[in-house]
N, C-alpha and C positions, 0 to 999 in steps of 0.2 A: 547349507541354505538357511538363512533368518529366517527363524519361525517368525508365523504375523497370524495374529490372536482376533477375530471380529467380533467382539461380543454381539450380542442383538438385544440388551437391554442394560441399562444401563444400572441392576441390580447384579447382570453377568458381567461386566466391567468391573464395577467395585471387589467382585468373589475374587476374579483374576489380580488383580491389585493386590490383594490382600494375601493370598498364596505368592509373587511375586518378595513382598515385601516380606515374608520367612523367608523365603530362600537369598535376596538380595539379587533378584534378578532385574537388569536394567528394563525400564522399555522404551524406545521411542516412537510416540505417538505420531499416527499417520492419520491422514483424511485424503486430501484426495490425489495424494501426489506432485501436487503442478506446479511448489512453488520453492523447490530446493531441489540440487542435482547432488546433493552429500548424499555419503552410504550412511545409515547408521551406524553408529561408533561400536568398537567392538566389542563383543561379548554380549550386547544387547538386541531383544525382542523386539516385534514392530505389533503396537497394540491398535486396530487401525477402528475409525468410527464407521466405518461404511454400514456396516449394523444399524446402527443410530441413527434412523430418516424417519421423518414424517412432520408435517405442519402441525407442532401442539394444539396453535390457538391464532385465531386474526381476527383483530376486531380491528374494522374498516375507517367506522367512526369516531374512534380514538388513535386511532394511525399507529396502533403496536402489533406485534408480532412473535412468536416463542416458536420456538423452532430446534429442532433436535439437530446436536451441531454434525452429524455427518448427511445430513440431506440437500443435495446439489445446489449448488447457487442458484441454476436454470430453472430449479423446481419453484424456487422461493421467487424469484424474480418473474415467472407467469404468473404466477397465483397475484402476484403485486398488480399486474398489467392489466389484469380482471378487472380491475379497482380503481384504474389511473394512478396508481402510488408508486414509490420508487424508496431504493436506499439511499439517501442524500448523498455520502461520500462516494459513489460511483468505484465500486471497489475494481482494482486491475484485474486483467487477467494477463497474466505474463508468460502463457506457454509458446507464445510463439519466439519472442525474447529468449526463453529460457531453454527453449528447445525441449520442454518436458511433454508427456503426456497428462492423461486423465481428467477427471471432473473436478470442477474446482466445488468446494464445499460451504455452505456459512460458516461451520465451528473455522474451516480454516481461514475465513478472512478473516475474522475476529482474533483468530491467535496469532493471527500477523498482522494486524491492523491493515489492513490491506485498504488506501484510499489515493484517490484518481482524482481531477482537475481541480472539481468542487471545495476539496478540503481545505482552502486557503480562507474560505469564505463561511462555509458550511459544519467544519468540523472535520476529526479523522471521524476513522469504523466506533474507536473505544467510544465517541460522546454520543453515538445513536444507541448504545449499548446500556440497556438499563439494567437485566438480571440476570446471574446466570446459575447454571448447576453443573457439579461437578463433582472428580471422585477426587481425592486428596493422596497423597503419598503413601497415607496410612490405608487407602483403602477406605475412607470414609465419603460416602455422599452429602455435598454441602450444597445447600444453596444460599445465592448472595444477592443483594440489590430485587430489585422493584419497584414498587411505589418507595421505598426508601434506599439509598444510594449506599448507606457505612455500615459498617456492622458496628457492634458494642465497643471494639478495640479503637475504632477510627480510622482503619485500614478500608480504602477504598478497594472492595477485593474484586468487583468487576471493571476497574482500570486497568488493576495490576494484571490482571487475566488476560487483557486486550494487548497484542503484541509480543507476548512469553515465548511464545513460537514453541509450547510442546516442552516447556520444558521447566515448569511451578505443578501443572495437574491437565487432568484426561477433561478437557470442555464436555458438556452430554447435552447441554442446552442450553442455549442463547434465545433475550427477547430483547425488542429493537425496536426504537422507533422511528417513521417514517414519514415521508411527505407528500407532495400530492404531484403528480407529473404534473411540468409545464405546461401552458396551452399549446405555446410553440417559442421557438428558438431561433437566433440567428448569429452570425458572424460578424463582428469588423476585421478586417485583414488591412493593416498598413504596412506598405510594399517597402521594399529596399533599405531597411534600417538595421545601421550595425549594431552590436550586441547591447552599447549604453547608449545609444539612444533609444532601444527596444527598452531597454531599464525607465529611461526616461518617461516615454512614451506611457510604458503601463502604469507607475507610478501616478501619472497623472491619471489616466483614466481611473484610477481605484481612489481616486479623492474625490472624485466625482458620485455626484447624486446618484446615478445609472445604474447602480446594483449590477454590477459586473459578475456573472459567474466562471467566469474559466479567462487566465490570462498568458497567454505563453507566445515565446519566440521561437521560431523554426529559423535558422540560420540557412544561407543557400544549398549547405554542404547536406541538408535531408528535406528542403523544403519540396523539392520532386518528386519525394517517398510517401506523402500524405498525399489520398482522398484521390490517387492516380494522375498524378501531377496537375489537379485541375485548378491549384492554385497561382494566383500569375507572377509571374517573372520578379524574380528578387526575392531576398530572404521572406522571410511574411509573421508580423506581429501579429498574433489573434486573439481579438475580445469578445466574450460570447455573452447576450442577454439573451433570458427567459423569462418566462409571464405570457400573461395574457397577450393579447397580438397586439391590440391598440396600445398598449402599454409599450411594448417591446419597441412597433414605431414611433415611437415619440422618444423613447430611450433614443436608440440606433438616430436619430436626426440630432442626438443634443451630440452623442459621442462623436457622429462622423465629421462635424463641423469642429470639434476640439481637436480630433485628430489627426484635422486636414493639413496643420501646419506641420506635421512632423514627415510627412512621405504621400504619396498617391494611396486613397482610403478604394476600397471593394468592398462588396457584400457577398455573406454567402444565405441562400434559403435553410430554410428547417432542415431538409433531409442531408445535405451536404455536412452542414453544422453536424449532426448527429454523430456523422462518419468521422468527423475529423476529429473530432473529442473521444471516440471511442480509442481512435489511433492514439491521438497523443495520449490518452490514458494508459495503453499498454504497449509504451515506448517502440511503435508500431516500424519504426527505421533501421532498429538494430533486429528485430526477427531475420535475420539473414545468414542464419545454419551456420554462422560461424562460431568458435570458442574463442572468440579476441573477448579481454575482461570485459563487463558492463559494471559501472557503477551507480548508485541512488545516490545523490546525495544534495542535503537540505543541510540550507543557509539563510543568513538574509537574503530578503529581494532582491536585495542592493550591491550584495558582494557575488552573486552566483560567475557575471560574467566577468569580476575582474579574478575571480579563480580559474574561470579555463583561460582568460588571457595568460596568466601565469605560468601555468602549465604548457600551454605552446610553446613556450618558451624553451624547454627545457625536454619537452616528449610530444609525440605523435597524438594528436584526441582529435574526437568528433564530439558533438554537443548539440542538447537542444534544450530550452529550458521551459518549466513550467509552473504555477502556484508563484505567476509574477515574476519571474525568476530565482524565485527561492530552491525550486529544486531541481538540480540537474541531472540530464538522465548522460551519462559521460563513458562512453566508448575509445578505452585506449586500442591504439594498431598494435600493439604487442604485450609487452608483461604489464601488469597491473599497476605497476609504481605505487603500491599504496603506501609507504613511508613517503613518498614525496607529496603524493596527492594529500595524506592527512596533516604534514607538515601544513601544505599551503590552506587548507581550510582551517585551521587552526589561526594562520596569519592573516587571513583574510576577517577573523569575529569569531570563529568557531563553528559549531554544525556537527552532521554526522554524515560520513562516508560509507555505503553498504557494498559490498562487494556481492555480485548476482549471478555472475558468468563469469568461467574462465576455465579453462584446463583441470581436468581430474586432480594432477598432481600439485600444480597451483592452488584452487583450492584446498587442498590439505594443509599448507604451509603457509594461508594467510587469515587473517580474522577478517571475520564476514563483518560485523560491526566496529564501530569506534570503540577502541580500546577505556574502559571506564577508568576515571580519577580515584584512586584509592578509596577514597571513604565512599564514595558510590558503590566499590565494589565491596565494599566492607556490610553498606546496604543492602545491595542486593543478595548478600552470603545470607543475611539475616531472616532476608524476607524467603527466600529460598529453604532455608533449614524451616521455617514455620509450615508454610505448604508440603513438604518434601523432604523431611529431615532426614532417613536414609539414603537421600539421594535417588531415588529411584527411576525419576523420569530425567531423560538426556534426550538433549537434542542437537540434530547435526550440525545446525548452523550454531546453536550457542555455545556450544564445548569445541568448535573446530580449535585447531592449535591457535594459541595465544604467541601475543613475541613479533608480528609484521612489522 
């Protein structure tokens, strides 16, 4: 059995680090479990933050936040709700998708960039992310960013932190900034539009004055799977405004009447809206206990739907898209196809393809992310030997076999 290490301070984290790194022992860093089904790779410890909770600091009136990165999403998100305030980027929770258990954690959104509808608008996780502290390869406690963003080198070292996934340094604390919950919320739903004219449709509305927050297609083949099938008949486009109420009505009357030319325009209330963004945040159609592959994958707006057109062509997929259509959440019915799928977003403009679900064995023998352009990867050796020059932290998803 894998040893798994909790420190409970992030002074016991650095000791074990540092004993780790005489010996040459790998670890891979765990929080709360929920968002990779990989083992750790072999020979290596699981160093996990669960230790690491507590609310450093929240000041209300400045809208920041420091937070020890193993203390639960849910803790930080009440403490928010005390206050009306929220994480803008609406981070996923993908246990149900993913089939995994456990608590989701801050450090682990933050070391997955973990970001939901908002972000197309709003930002990812890494731009609410101001400072962070951490132990380094060597076993050194660093802190980075604050009120000032670079260090002395020019290396932005809380971007780089944001998304590593567990595998540059041990996260111990993350500080954030936030915003203020909406007054209230609401829906446009345009009914029965195939995938470019859903392209078309949201295009326009985001050129529009409206401040659109959340833009996505349900196509018919999951449109039944949201919010308990309460949305009506035909694929269904949905544009979400927030704000104040009088504001939002007077948005929602300029959008529904721009909208009206492309299909039959609906509205949904506050609470509904809530529901259905939650869903499409954590690709709420594919939670269905199955291991057929799941894919993430972000594109232009513009090319999202003539990629899964593409791909029908050639293999079995489900789709829905979101962030305008730039990101597709893409459910093959059997193997992964990722040669073909990366082929086609590549001929489509480019993007990246994340592989999320699939077969034990399958995931062993495919690369979870897009395969990096040489001199990217030449960067990444570089930045990687600075944080971590013995190599010490590995992680499942980023060392899985290369070569798909």
């Amino acid at each position: 059995m894998t040893p798994i290490h909790e420190p409970l301070s992030e002074e016991a984290a650095a000791r074990l680090v540092q004993v780790a790194a005489l010996s040459r022992t790998p670890f891979a860093i765990r929080g709360g479990g929920t968002r990779s089904l990989a083992a750790a790779p072999d020979g290596a410890e699981t160093l996990s933050t669960r230790g690491l909770v507590g609310i450093v600091a929240y000041n209300p009136a400045e809208m920041t936040m420091t937070v020890r990165a193993g203390t639960p999403l849910e803790v930080v998100e009440a403490a928010l709700a005390e206050k009306r305030q929220m994480l803008s980027f609406e981070p996923c929770d993908l246990r149900g998708a993913l089939g995994s258990s456990g608590i989701p954690t801050i450090g682990g959104v933050f070391a997955t960039n973990a970001s939901g509808p908002r972000r197309f608008v709003a930002g990812a996780a890494r731009d609410s992310l101001l400072g962070v502290r951490f132990v380094n390869g060597r076993g050194e406690v660093v802190k980075a960013g604050g009120r000032v963003m670079k260090n002395v080198t020019g290396l932005d070292l809380v971007k780089l932190l944001a998304g590593s996934h567990g595998s540059l340094a041990l996260l111990t604390e993350v500080t954030f900034r936030l915003l203020p919950v909406p007054e209230t919320a609401a829906t446009i739903v345009v009914s029965g539009l195939n995938d470019a004219e859903a392209a078309a449709a949201m295009a326009t509305a985001m050129a529009m004055s409206v401040e659109v927050s959340g833009a996505a297609h349900l196509p018919e083949s999951v449109r039944g799977r949201f919010v308990g099938g309460l949305l009506p008949d035909g694929a269904a486009t949905v544009l979400r405004l927030e704000g104040l109420a009088a504001s939002v009505a007077v948005r929602s009357e300029k959008l529904t009447a721009s909208m009206a030319r492309f299909g039959v325009v609906t509205h949904l209330d506050a609470e509904v809206t809530a529901r259905l963004w939650r869903e499409i945040r954590d690709a709420a159609p594919y939670a269905d206990g199955t291991p057929r592959p799941l894919w993430r994958v972000s594109v232009a707006p513009t090319a999202g739907h003539q990629l899964v057109a593409a791909l029908r062509l050639e293999t079995g997929v489900d789709a829905f898209y979101d962030w305008q259509g730039g990101l597709v959440w893409l459910r093959m019915e059997a193997d992964p196809e990722a040669a073909l799928l990366r082929r086609y977003v590549k001929a489509v403009g480019g993007g990246h393809a994340t592989l999320l679900r699939a077969r034990p064995e399958v995931l062993a023998a495919t690369d979870t992310f897009e395969p990096q352009p040489d001199a990217v990867a030449a960067l990444s050796a570089r930045v990687k030997a600075s944080f971590d020059p013995a190599g010490l932290y590995v992680s499942p998803l980023m060392d899985r076999k290369q070569g798909a």
